[in-house]
LUMLUM-415469 format. One record per residue: chain; residue number from 1; x, y, z of N, C-alpha, C in turn; residue in one letter. Coordinates in steps of 0.1 Angstrom, whole numbers. Each point is the difference from the previous one (the first is absolute). Layout:
BEGIN
+-------+-----+-------+-------+-------+-------+-------+-------+-------+-------+-------+------+
| kette |  nr |   n_X |   n_Y |   n_Z |  ca_X |  ca_Y |  ca_Z |   c_X |   c_Y |   c_Z | rest |
+-------+-----+-------+-------+-------+-------+-------+-------+-------+-------+-------+------+
|     A | NUM |     X |     Y |     Z |     X |     Y |     Z |     X |     Y |     Z |    A |
...
+-------+-----+-------+-------+-------+-------+-------+-------+-------+-------+-------+------+
END
This chain:
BEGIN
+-------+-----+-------+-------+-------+-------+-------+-------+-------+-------+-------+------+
| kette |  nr |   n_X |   n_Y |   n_Z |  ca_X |  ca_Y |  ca_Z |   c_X |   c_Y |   c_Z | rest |
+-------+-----+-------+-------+-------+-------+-------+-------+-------+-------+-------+------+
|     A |   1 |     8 |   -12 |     0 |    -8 |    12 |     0 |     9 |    12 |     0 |    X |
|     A |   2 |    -1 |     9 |   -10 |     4 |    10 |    -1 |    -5 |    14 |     6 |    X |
|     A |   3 |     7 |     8 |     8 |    -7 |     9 |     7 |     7 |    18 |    -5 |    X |
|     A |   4 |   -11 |     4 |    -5 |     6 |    15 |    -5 |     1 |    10 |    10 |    X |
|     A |   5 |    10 |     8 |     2 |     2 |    10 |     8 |   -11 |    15 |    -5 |    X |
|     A |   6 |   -10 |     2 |    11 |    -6 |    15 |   -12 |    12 |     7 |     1 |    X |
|     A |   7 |     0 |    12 |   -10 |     5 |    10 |    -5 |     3 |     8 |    15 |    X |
|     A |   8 |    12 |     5 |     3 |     2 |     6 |     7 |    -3 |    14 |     2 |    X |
|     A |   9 |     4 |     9 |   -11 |    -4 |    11 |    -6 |    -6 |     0 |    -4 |    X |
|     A |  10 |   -10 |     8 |    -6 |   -13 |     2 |   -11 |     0 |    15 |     2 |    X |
|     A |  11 |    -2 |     4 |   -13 |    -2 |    19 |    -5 |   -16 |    -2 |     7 |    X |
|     A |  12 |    -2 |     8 |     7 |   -17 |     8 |     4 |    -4 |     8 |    -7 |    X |
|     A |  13 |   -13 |     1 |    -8 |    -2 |    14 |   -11 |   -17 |     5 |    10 |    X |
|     A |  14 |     1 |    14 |     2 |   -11 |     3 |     8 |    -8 |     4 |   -13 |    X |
|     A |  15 |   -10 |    -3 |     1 |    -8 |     6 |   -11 |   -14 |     8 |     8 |    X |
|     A |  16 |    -6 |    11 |    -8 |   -11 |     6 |     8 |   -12 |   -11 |     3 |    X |
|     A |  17 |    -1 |    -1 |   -11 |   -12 |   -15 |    -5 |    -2 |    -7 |    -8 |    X |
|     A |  18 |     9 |     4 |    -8 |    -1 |   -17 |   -13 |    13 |    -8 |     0 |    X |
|     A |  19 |     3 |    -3 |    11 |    11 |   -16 |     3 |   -10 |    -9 |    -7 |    X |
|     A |  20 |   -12 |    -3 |    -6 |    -2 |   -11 |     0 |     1 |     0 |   -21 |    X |
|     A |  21 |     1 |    12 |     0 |    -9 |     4 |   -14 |    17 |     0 |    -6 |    X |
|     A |  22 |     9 |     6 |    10 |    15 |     0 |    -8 |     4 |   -15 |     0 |    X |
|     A |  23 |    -3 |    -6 |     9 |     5 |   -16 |     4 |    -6 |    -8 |   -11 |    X |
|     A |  24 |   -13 |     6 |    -7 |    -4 |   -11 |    -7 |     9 |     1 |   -15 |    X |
|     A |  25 |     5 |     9 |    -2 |    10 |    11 |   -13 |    13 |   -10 |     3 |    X |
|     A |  26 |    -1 |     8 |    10 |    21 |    -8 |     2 |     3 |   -15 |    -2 |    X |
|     A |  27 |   -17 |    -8 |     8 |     4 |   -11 |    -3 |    -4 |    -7 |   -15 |    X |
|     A |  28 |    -6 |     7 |    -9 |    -4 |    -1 |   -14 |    10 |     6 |   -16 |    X |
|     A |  29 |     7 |     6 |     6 |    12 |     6 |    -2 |    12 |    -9 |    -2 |    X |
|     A |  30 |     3 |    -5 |    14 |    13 |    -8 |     1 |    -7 |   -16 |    -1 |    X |
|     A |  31 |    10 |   -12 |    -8 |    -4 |   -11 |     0 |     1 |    -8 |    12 |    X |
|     A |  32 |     9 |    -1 |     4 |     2 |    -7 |    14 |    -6 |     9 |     9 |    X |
|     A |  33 |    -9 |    -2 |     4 |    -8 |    15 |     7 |   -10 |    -7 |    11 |    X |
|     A |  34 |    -4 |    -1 |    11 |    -8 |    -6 |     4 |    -8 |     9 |    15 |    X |
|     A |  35 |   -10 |    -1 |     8 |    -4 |     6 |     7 |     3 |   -16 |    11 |    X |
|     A |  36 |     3 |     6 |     8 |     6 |    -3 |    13 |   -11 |    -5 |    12 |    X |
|     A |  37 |    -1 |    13 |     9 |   -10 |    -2 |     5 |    -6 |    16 |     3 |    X |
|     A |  38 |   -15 |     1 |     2 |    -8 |    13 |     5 |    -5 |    -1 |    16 |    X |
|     A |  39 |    -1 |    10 |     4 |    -7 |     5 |    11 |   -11 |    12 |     0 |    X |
|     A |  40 |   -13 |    -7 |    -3 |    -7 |     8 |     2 |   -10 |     0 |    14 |    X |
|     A |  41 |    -5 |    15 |     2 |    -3 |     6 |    14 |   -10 |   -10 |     4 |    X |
|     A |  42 |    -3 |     2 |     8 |   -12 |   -10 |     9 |   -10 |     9 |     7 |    X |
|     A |  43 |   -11 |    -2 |    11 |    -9 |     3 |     7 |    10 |    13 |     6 |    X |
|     A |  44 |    13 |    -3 |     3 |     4 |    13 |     8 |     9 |     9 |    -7 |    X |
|     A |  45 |    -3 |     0 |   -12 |     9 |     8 |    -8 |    17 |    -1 |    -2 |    X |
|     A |  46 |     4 |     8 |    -4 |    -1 |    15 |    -4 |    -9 |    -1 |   -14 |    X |
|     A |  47 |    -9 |     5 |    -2 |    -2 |     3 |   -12 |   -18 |    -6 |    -2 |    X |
|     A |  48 |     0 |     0 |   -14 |   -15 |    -9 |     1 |     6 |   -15 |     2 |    X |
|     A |  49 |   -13 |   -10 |     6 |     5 |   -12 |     2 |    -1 |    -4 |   -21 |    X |
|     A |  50 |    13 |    -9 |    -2 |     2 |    -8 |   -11 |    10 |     7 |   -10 |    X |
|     A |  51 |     3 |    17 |     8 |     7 |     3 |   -10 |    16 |    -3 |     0 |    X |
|     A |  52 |     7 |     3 |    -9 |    15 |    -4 |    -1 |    10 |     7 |     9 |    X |
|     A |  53 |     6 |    -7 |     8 |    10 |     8 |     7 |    10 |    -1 |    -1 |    X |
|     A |  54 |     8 |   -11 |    -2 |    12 |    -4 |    -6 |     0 |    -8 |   -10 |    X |
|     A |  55 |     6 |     0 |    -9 |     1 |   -15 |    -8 |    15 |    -5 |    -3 |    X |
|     A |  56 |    10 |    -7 |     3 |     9 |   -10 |    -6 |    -1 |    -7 |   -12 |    X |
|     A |  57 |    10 |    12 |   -13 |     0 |    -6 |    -8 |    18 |    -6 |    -6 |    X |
|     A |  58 |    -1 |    -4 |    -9 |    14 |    -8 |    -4 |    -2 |     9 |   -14 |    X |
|     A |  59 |    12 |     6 |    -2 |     4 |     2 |   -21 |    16 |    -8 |     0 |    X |
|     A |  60 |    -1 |   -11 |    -7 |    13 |    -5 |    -4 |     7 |    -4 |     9 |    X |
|     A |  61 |    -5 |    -6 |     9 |     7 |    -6 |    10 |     1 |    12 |    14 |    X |
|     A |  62 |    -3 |    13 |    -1 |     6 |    10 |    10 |   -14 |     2 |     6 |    X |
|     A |  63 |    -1 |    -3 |    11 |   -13 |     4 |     7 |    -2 |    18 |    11 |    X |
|     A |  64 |   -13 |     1 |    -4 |    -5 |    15 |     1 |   -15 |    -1 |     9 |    X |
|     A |  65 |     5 |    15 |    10 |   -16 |    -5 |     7 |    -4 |    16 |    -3 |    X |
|     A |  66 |   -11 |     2 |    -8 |   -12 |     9 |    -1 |    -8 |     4 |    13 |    X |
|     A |  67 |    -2 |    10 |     0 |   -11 |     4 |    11 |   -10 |    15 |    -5 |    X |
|     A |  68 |   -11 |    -6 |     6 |    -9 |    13 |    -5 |     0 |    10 |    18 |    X |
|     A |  69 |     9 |     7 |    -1 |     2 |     9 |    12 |    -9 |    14 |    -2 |    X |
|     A |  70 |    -6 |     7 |    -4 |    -7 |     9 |    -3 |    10 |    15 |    -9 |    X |
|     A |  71 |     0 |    10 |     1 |     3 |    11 |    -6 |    13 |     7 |     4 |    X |
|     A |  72 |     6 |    -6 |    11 |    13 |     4 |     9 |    14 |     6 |    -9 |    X |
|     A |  73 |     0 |   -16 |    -9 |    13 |     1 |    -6 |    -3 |     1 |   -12 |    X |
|     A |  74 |    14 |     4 |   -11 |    -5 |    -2 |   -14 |    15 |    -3 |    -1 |    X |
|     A |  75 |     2 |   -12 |   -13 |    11 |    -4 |    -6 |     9 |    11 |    -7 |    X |
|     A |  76 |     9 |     4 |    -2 |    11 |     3 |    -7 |    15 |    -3 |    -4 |    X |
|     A |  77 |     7 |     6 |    -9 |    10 |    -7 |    -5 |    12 |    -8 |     6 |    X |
|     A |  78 |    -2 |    10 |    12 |    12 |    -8 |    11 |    -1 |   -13 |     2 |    X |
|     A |  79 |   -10 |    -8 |    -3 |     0 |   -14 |     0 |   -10 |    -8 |   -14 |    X |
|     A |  80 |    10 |    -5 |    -2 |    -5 |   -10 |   -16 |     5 |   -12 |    -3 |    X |
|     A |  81 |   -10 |    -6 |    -7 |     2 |   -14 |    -5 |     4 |     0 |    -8 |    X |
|     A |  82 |    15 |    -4 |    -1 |    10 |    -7 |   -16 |    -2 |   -10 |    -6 |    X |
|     A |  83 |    -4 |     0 |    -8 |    -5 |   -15 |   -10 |    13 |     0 |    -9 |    X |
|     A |  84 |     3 |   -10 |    -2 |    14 |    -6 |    -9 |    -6 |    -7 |   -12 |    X |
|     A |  85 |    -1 |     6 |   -10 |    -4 |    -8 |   -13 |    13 |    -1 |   -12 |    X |
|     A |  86 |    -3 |   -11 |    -5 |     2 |    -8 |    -7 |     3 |     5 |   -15 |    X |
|     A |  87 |   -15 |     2 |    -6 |    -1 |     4 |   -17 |    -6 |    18 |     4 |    X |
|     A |  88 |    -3 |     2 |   -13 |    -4 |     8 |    -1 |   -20 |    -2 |     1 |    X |
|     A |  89 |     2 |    -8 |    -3 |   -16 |    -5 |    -4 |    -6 |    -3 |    16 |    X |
|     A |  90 |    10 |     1 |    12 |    -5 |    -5 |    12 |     0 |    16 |     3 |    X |
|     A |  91 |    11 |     8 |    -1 |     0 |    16 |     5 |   -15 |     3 |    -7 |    X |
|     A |  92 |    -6 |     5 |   -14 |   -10 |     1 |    -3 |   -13 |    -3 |     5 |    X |
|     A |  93 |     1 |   -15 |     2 |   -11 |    -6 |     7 |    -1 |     8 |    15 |    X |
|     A |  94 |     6 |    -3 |     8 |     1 |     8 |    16 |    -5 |     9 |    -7 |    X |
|     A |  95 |    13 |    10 |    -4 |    -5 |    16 |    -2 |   -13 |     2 |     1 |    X |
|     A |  96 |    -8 |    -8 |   -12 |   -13 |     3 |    -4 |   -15 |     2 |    10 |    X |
|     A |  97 |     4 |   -18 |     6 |   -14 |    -3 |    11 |     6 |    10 |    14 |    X |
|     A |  98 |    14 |     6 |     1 |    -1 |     4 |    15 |    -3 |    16 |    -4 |    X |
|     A |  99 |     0 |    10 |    -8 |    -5 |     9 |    -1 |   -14 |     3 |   -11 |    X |
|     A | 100 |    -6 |   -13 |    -2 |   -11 |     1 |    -1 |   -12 |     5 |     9 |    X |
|     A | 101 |    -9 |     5 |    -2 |   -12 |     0 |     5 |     7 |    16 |    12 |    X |
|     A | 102 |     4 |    11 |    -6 |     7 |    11 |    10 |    15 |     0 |     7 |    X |
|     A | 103 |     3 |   -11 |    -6 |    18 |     1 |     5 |     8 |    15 |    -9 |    X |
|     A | 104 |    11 |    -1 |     3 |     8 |     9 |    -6 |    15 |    -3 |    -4 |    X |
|     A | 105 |     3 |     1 |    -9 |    15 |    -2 |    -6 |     9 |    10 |     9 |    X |
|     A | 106 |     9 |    -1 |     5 |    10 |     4 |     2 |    12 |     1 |    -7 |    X |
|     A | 107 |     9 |     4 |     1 |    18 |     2 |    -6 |     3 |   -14 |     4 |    X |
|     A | 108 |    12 |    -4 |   -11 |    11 |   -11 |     5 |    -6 |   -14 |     4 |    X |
|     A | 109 |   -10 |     0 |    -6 |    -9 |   -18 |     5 |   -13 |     5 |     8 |    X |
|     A | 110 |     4 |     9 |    10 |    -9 |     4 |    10 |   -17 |     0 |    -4 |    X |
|     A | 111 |    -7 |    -3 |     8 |   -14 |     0 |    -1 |    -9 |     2 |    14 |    X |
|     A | 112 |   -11 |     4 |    -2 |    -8 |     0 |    10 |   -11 |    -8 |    -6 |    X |
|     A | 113 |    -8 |    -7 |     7 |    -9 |    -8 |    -2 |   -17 |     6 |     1 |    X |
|     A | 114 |    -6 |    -1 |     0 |   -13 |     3 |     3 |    -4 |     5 |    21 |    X |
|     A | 115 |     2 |    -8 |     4 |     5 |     2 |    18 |    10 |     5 |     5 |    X |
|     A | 116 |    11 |     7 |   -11 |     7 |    13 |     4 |    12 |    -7 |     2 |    X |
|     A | 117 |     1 |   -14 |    -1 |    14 |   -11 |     2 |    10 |     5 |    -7 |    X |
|     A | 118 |    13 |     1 |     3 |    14 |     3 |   -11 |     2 |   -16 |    -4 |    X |
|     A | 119 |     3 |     0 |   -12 |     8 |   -10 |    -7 |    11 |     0 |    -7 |    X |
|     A | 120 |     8 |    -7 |    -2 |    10 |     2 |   -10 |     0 |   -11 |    -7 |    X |
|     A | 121 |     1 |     1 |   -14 |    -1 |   -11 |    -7 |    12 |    -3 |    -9 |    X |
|     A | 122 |     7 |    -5 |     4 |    12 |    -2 |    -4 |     9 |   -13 |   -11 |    X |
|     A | 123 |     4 |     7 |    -9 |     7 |   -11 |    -7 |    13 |    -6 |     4 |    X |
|     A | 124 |     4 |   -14 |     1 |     8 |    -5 |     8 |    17 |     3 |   -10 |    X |
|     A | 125 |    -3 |     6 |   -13 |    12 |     4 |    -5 |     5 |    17 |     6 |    X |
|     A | 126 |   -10 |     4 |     6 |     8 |    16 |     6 |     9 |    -1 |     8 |    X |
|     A | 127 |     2 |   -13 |    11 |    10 |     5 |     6 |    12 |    -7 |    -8 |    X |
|     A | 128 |    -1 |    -8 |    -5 |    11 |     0 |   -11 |     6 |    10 |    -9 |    X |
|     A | 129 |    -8 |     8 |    -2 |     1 |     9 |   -10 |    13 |    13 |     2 |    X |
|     A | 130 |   -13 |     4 |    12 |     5 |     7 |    13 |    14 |    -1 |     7 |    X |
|     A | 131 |     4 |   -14 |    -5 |    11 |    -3 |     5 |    13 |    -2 |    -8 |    X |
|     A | 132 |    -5 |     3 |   -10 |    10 |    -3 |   -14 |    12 |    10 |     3 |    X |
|     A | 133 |    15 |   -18 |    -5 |     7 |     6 |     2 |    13 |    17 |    -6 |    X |
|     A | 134 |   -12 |     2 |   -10 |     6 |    13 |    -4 |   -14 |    10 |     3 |    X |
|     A | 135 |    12 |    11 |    11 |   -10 |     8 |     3 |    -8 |     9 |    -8 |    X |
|     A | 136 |     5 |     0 |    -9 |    -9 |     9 |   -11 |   -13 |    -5 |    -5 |    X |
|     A | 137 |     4 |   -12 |    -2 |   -12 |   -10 |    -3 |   -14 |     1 |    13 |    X |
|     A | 138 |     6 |    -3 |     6 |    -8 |     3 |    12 |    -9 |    10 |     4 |    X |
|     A | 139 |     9 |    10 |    -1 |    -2 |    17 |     0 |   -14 |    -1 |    -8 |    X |
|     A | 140 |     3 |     1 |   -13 |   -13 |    -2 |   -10 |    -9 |    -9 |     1 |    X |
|     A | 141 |    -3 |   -13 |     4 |    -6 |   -12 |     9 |   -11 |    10 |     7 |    X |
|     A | 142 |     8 |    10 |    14 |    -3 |     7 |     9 |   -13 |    14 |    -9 |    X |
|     A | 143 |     8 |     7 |    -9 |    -7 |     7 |    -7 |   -14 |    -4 |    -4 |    X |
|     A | 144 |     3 |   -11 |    -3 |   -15 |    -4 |   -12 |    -9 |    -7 |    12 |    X |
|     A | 145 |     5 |    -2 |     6 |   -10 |    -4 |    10 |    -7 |    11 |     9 |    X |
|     A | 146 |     4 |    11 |     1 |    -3 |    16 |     9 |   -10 |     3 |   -11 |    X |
|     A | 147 |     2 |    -7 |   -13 |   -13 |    10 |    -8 |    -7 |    -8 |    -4 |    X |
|     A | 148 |    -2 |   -14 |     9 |   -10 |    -7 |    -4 |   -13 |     0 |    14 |    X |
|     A | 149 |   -13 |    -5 |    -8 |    -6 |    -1 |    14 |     0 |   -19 |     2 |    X |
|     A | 150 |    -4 |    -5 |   -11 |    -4 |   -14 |     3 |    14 |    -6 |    -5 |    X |
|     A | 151 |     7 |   -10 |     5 |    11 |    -3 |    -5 |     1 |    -8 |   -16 |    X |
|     A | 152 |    12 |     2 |   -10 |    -1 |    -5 |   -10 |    12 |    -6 |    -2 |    X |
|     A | 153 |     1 |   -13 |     3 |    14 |   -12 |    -1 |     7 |     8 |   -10 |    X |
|     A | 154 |    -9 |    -1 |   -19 |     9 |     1 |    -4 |     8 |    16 |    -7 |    X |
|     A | 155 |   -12 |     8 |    10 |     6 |    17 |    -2 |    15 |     0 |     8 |    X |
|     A | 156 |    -2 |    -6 |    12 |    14 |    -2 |    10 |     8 |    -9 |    -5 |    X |
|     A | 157 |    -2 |   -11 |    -7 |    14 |    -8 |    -9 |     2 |     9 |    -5 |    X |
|     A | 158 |    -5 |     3 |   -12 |     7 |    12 |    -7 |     7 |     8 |     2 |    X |
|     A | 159 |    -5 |    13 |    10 |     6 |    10 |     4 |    14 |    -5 |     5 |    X |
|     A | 160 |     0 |   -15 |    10 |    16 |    -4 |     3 |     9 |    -5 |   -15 |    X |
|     A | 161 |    -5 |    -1 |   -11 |     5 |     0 |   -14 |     7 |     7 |     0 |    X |
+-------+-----+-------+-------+-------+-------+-------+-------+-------+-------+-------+------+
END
C-alpha cells in the first residue's frame, strides 16, 4: 500500500465570490486538472448554508486552495502563476481561454484573467534564449520580447538570429 504525502505548500487565492466559477475555468483549462475537495457552509455559517467556502483544487500536479472570502482583498501582479509551455500552439491556447470572457493581455507573457489573476505564460525556449551565449544575441532576444504582449517562439528565435 502506497501512501501519499499531501502537498505541504499550496498557493491560497482569495477570491470576492467566484472561487467556484474561476475553479471551474482553471480546472477546464489545464488537462491534468482536478477538484480536490470543497467546504461548503452549513446551518452555522459563514455565509448562506450550501454555499462555497473553500475549494481544493490540483492544475498539473501543483495543488491550490480557493476561497470565496468576501471584498477585502483584490489580486495583483506581485504574485502570479508561471505556466512553462512547450509549443506555440500550447502559449495560444492558455493565452486565449485565460483572458477570455474580460481578462487582459499584459506585456512580456503577462495576463490577467477574468478574476483579476496574474499569469505568465511562458515559452520554455525564453530562458534559453535569454541565456544565449552571445550577449548580443540575447540583448535582442530581450528587446523583442519588451514589445511583445503574448509571447511568440518564433519572433524570439529570430531576433537571437
Amino acid at each position: 500500500m502506497t501512501m501519499t504525502t499531501p502537498q505541504k505548500i499550496k498557493t491560497f487565492l482569495w477570491f470576492d465570490n467566484s472561487a467556484e466559477e474561476a475553479v471551474r475555468l482553471y480546472t477546464s483549462v489545464f488537462k491534468r486538472s482536478r477538484v480536490v475537495e470543497e467546504v461548503r457552509g452549513g446551518d452555522a455559517g459563514p455565509g448562506p448554508k450550501g454555499a462555497l467556502m473553500t475549494v481544493e483544487f490540483e492544475l498539473e500536479g501543483q495543488r491550490f486552495v480557493a476561497m470565496n472570502g468576501g471584498p477585502h482583498f483584490k489580486f495583483n501582479e506581485a504574485i502570479s502563476l508561471a505556466v512553462t509551455c512547450e509549443t506555440q500552439a500550447e502559449v495560444d491556447e492558455l493565452w486565449s481561454k485565460l483572458t477570455e470572457g474580460g481578462g487582459a493581455e499584459g506585456r512580456c507573457g503577462w495576463l490577467k484573467d477574468r478574476f483579476g489573476l496574474s499569469w505568465q505564460i511562458v515559452p520554455s525556449a525564453l530562458p534559453r534564449l535569454l541565456q544565449h551565449p552571445d550577449p548580443a544575441k540575447a540583448a535582442r532576444v530581450m528587446q523583442a520580447m519588451m514589445q511583445m504582449k503574448k509571447l511568440d517562439i518564433a519572433r524570439l528565435e529570430e531576433a537571437a538570429r
